[in-house]
C-alpha positions as CSV (number, residue, x, y, z in Angstrom):
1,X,48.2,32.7,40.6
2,X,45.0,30.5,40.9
3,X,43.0,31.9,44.0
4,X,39.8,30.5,45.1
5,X,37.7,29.4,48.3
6,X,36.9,26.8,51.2
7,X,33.5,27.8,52.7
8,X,31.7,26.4,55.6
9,X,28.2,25.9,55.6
10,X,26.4,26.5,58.7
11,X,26.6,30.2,59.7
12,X,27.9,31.6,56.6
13,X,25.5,30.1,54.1
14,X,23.0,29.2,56.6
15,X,21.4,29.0,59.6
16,X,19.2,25.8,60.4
17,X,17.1,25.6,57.7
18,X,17.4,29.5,57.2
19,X,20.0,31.3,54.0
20,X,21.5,33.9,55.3
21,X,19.8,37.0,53.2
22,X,22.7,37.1,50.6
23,X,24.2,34.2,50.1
24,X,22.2,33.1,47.1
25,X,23.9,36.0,45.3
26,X,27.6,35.3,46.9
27,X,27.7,31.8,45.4
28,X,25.9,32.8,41.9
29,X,28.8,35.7,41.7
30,X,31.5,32.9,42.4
31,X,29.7,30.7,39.3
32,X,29.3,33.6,37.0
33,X,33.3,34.5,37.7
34,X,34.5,31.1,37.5
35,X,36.0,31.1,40.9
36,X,37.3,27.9,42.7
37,X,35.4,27.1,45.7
38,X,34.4,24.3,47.7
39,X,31.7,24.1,50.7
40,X,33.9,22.5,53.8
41,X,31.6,21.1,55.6
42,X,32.3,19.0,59.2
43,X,29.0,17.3,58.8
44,X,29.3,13.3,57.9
45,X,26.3,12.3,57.5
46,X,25.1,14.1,54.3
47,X,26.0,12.9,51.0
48,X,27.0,15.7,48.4
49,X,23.9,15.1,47.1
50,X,21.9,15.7,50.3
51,X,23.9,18.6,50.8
52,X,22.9,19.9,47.3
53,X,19.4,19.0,47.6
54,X,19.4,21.4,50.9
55,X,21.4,24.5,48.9
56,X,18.4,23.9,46.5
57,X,15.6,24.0,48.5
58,X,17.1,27.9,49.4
59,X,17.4,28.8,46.1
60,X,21.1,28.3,45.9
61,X,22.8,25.9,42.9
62,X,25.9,24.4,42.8
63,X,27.2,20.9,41.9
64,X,29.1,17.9,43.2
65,X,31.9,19.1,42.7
66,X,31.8,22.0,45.0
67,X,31.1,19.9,48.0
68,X,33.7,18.3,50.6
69,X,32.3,16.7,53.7
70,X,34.3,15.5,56.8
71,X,33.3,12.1,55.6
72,X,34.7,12.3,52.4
73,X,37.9,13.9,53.8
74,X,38.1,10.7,55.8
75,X,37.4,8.0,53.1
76,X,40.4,9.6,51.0
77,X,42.8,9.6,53.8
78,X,41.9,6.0,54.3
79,X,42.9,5.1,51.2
80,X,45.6,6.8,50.8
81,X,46.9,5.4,54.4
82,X,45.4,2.1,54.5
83,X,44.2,1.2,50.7
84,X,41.8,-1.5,50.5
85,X,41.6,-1.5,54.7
86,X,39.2,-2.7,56.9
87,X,37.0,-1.1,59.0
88,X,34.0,-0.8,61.6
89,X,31.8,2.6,61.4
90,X,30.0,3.7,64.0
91,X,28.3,6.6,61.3
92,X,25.6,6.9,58.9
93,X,25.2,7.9,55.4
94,X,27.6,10.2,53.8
95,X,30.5,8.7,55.9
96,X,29.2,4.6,54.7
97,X,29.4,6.2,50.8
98,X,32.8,8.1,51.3
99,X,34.0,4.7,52.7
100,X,32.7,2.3,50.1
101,X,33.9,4.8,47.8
102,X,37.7,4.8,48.5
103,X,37.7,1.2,48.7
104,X,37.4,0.5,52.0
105,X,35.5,-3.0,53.1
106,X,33.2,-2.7,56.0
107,X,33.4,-5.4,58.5
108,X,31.9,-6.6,62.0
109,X,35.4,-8.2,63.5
110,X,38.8,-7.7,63.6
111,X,39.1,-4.2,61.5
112,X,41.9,-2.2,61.0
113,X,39.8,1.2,62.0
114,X,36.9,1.9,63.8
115,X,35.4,5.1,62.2
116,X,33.2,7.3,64.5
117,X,30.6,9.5,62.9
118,X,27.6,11.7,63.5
119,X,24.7,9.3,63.5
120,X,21.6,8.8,65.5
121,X,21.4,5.0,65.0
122,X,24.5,3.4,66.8
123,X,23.4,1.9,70.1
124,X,25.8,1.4,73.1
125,X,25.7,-2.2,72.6
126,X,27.7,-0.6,69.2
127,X,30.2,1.6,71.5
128,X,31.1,-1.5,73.3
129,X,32.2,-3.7,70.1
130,X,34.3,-0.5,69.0
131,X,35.9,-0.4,72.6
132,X,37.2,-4.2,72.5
133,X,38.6,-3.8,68.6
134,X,40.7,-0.7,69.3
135,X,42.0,-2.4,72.6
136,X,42.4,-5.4,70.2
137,X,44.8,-3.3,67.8
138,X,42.4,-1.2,65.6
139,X,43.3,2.3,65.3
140,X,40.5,4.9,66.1
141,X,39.9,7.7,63.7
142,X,37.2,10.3,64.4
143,X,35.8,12.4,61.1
144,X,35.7,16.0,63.7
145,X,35.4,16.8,66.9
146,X,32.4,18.8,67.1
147,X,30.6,19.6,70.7
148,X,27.5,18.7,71.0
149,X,24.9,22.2,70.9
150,X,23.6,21.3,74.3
151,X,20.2,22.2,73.6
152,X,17.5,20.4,75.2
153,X,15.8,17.7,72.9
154,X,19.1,17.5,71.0
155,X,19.0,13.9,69.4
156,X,22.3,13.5,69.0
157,X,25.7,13.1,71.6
158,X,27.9,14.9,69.3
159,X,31.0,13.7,68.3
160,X,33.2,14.8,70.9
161,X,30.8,13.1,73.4
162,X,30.9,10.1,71.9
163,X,34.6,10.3,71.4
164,X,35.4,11.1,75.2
165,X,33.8,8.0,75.6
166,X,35.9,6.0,73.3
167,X,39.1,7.8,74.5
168,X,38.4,7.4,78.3
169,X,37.5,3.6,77.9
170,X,40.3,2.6,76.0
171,X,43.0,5.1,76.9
172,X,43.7,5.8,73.2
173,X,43.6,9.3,71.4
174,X,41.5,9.4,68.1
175,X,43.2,10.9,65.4
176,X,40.8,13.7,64.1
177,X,40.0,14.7,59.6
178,X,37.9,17.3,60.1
179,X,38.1,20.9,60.7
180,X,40.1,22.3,62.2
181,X,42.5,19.2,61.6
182,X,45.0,20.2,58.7
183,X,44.2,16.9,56.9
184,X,40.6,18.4,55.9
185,X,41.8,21.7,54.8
186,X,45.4,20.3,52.7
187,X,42.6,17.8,51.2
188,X,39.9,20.0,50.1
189,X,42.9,22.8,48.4
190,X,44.3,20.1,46.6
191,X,40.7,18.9,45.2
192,X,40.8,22.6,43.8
193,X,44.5,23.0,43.1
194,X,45.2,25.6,44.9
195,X,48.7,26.6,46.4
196,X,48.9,27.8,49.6
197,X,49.0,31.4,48.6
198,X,45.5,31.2,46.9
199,X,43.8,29.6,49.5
200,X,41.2,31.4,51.4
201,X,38.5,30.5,54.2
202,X,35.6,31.8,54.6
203,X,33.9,30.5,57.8
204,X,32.1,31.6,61.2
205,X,34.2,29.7,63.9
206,X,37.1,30.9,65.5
207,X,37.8,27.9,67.0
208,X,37.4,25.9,63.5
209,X,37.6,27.4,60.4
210,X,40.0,30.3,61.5
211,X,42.2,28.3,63.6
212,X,42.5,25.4,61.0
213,X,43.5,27.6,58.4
214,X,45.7,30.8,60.5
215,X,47.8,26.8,61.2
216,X,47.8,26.7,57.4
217,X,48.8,29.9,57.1
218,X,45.9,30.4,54.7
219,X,43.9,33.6,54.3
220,X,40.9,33.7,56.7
221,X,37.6,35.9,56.3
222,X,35.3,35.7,59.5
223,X,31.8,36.3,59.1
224,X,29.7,37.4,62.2
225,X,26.5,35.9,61.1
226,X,27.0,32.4,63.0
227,X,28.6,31.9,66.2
228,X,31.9,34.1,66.6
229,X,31.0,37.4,67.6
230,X,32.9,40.5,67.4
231,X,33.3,41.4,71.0
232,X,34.9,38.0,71.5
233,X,37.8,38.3,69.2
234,X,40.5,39.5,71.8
235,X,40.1,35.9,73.6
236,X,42.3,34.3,70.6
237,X,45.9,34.6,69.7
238,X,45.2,34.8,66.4
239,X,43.1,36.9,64.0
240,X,41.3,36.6,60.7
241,X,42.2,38.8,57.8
242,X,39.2,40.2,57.1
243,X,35.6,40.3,59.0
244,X,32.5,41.0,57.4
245,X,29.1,40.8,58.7
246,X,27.8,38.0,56.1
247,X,29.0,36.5,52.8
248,X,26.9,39.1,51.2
249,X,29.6,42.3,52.4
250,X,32.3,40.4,50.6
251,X,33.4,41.5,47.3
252,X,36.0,40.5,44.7
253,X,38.7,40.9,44.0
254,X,39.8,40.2,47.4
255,X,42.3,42.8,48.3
256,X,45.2,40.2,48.6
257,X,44.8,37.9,45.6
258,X,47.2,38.1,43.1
């Protein structure tokens, strides 16, 4: 059977602008095996290329092809549900490219979606216009929900903020991609063609990562060097099947692949 991995990003390969001392060597030993892995990320604003550039400047190499981004996630669902649609982005970068991509055709009026987005750019003028087209009819779609950090000089709402928004003006729901959304995580083991049985997650969230995939029934691997901690585990319902203090601890073949 065909086993490889979905990895998140920040926390398990990183922190900030910081690798997390081993990763370099995790993702070199998946290369030099030939095993099947993508970085999940939630973040839509980077291009793959952006997000490359960043693994670069930390010594770590990779390709295209081993990146999936919320953004992309959402341009593919897009097509698939709505080819050649219309819609309105309130979003930056990655999520514009994913878009253009898949086919979609951005427009100012009447659009099929409005697309919400990281981004720093969007004013509330913006928010408005996407208020009065989803009371119009369009159909609001959200690439995550992720909090804001709520740290002091933070420049940006976070999606969820912005989303609340949205949700409590208009009294409709947004339908969420990203993690931990099944649509991101069926996506992103299909890009690799992996089964269900040879899916595992590697990520730092309870609430994300290990939710999304435990739903999936996927095999989870937490790592405690971003923000689940140990002493918190007993809070959730669910547990991962392995814990590991970093990428670094983990070794292959993992003990259930076939």
């Amino acid at each position: 059977m065909r086993n490889g991995l979905l990895i998140d990003m920040d926390g398990v390969i990183y922190v900030g602008d910081e690798m997390i001392p081993g990763a370099d060597r995790f993702i070199a030993r998946l290369l030099s095996d030939g095993i099947p892995f993508t970085f999940m990320t939630n973040n839509s604003q980077r291009t793959p290329l952006e997000v490359l550039r960043k693994l670069k400047r930390m010594g770590i190499e990779a390709s295209e092809e081993h990146v999936y981004t919320s953004a992309m996630a959402t341009g593919k669902f897009l097509a698939t549900h709505a080819p050649n649609g219309t819609v309105y982005v309130l979003g930056e970068g990655g999520l514009l490219t994913s878009l253009h991509e898949n086919g979609l055709t951005l427009v100012e009026t009447e659009p099929d979606f409005v697309v919400l987005g990281e981004g720093h750019n969007f004013t509330l003028e913006m928010v408005q216009r996407a208020i009065n087209m989803i009371l119009a009819g369009a159909k609001f779609i959200i690439t995550n929900r992720d909090p804001s950090p709520r740290k002091p000089g933070w420049g940006n709402l976070g999606i969820a903020a912005v989303t609340a928004m949205i949700e409590e003006a208009t009294g409709r729901r947004a339908f969420s991609i990203g993690k931990p959304s099944p649509v991101m995580f069926r996506s992103a083991r299909k890009i690799l063609d992996l089964e269900t049985e040879g899916t595992t997650v590697i990520g730092d969230t309870m609430d994300t990562d290990i939710q999304g995939a435990v739903q999936l029934d996927y095999r989870t691997i937490l790592v405690l060097s971003g923000i689940s901690k140990k002493e918190h585990l007993n809070r959730y319902a669910f547990k991962p099947d392995m814990i590991v203090p970093s990428v670094g601890e983990i070794t292959f073949p993992l003990k259930w692949w076939k």
